[in-house]
C-alpha positions, -999 to 999 in steps of 0.1 A, spaced: -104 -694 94 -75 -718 92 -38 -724 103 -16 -752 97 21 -760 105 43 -785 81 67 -805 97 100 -810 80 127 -841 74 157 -811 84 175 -835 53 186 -803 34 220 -792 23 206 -751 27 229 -723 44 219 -732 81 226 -766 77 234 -787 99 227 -765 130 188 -759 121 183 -784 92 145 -786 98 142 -747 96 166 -746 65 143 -774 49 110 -752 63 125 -715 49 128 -736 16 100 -757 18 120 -787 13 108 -827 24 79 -823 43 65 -850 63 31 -842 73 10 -813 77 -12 -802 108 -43 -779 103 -72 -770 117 -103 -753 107 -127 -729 125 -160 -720 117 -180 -690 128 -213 -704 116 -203 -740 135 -228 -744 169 -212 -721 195 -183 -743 210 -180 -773 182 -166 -748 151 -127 -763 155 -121 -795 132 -85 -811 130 -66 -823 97 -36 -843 91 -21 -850 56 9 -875 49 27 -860 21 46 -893 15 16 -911 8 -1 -876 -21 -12 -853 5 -33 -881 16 -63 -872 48 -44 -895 80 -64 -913 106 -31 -905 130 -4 -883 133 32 -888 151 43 -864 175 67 -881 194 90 -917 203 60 -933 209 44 -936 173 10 -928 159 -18 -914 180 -54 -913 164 -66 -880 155 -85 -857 166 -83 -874 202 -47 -868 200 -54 -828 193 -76 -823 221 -53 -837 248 -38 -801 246 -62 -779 224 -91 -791 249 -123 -804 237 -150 -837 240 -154 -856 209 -185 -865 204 -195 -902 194 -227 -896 178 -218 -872 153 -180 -874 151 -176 -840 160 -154 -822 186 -173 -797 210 -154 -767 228 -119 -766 215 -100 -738 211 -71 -726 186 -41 -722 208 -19 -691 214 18 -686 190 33 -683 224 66 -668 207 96 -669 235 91 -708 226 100 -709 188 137 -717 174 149 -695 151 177 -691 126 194 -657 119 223 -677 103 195 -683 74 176 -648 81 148 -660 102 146 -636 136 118 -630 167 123 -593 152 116 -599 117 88 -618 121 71 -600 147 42 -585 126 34 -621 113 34 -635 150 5 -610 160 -13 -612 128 -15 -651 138 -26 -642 173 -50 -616 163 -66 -647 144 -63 -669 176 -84 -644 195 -110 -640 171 -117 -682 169 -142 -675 198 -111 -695 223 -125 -711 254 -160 -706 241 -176 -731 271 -161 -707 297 -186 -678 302 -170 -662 331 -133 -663 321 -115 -669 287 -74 -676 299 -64 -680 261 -80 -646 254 -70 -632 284 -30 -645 277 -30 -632 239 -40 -596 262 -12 -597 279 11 -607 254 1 -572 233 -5 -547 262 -7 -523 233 -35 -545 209 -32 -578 193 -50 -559 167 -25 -527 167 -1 -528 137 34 -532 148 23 -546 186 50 -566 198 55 -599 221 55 -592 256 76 -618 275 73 -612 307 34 -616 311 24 -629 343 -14 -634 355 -22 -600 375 -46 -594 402 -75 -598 407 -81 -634 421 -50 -628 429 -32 -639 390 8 -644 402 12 -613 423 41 -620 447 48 -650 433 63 -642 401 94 -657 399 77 -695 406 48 -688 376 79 -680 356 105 -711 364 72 -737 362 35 -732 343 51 -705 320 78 -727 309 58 -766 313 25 -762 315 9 -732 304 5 -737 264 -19 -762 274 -37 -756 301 -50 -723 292 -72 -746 270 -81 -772 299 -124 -776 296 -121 -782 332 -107 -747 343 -69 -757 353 -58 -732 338 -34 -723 365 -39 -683 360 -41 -684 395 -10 -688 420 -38 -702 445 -45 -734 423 -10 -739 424 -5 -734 462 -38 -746 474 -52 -782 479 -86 -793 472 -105 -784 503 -90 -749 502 -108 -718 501 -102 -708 474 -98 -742 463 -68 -753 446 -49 -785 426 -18 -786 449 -26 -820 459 -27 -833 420 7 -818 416 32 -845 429 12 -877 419 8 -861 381 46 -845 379 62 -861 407 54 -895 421 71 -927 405 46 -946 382 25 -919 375 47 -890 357 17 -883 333 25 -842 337 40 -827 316 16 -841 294 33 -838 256 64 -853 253 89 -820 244 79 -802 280 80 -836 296 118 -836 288 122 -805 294 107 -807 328 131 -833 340 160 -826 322 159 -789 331 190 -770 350 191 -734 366 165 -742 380 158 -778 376 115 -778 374 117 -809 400 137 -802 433 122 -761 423 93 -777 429 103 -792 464 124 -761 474 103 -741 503 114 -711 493 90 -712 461 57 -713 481 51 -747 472 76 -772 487 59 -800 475 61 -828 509 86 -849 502 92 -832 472 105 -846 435 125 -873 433 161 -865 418 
């Protein structure tokens, strides 16, 4: 199985233009830049059947060493993939082990009605893509709990595999363990919006599907990641979370609420000490 994404120039002269450019230029499959895929195997070892693709289409469709995703240029691949599709790449063989195909988390895509492209009208192609997702064997190092599988449940209560199943938007980790019971509205202004496309792929099992590793510190029972919270999103120098550079943006440049001084603010169960700066 295999799914890729083309990334467009948006230099197109389509009806759309200049609002959405890049999804006039992606409707008409006009000036693409690069493409993204990757690959799953069923007959791979258990946990090593994802392999990751780049092709430069300025250079013939050519295989790349690297890929840009953001300001701050080219990044090697596949080392680049599994910052946020989780994984180990493995010296020896130059092979990635226990990475997973990610979620089409849909509340997160533009689209264009200007040009014909809606949520509605594409809903049947969104869960045809996620029925795929759940069959890549997601989270395949994780024996006792599979957050990608478990979040593509929740976002077709009625069947990822049930014609004409539609997103569900307002999924929030339930009980048991305790999920986000209580504490919706927090799961819903924070990891929904900035952290949850890739951590539900995290190898080391912050996955936060659990308001207690949000709200708990380390020596905690049950334990939790509070303490890594303010030194990864927070503290000056450091500001390495949100990892990618799109939620990192987001994050700090957010309003009603912003993510930061949310983040500080008691009354979300948090209150960070000494909070986010400004």
């Amino acid at each position: 199985m295999a799914c890729y994404v083309t990334n467009y120039t948006g230099a197109c002269g389509a009806p759309g233009c200049p609002s959405d450019p890049a999804i006039a230029d992606a409707i008409l499959h006009n000036n693409p830049v690069a493409t993204v895929a990757m690959e799953y195997s069923h007959a791979a070892t258990p946990g090593s059947g994802v392999k990751f693709y780049v092709y430069f289409h300025a250079t013939g469709d050519s295989l790349a060493p690297q890929a840009v995703l953001d300001s701050e240029g080219p990044k090697n691949v596949p080392h680049l993939c599994i910052q946020c599709h989780g994984g180990d790449y493995q010296n020896a063989t130059h092979t990635i082990t226990n990475a997973s195909f990610l979620p089409f988390d849909v509340q997160f895509f533009a689209f264009n009605p200007a040009v014909g492209v809606t949520q509605s009208g594409q809903e049947e192609q969104f869960r045809q893509l996620n029925s795929l997702i759940a069959s890549t064997n997601p989270n395949s190092a994780d024996a006792t709990n599979n957050p990608i599988g478990n979040l593509i449940n929740g976002f077709y209560p009625c069947g990822v595999n049930a014609v004409g199943c539609t997103f569900n938007n307002s999924y929030v980790p339930p009980p048991p363990n305790p999920g986000w019971a209580g504490h919706t509205n927090l799961y819903e202004k924070i990891p929904k919006v900035y952290c949850r496309t890739c951590h539900v792929a995290d190898n080391n099992g912050i996955d936060w599907t659990q308001y207690t590793m949000f709200s708990n510190n380390f020596g905690s029972a049950p334990p939790g990641y509070k303490d890594s919270i303010k030194p990864a999103a927070c503290t000056a120098g450091a500001h390495y979370m949100p990892h990618a550079e799109v939620p990192f943006k987001k994050f700090w440049f957010s309003t009603d609420p912003h993510g930061p001084a949310y983040l500080a603010d008691p009354g979300t169960g948090i209150s960070l000490s000494g909070g986010c700066p400004p």
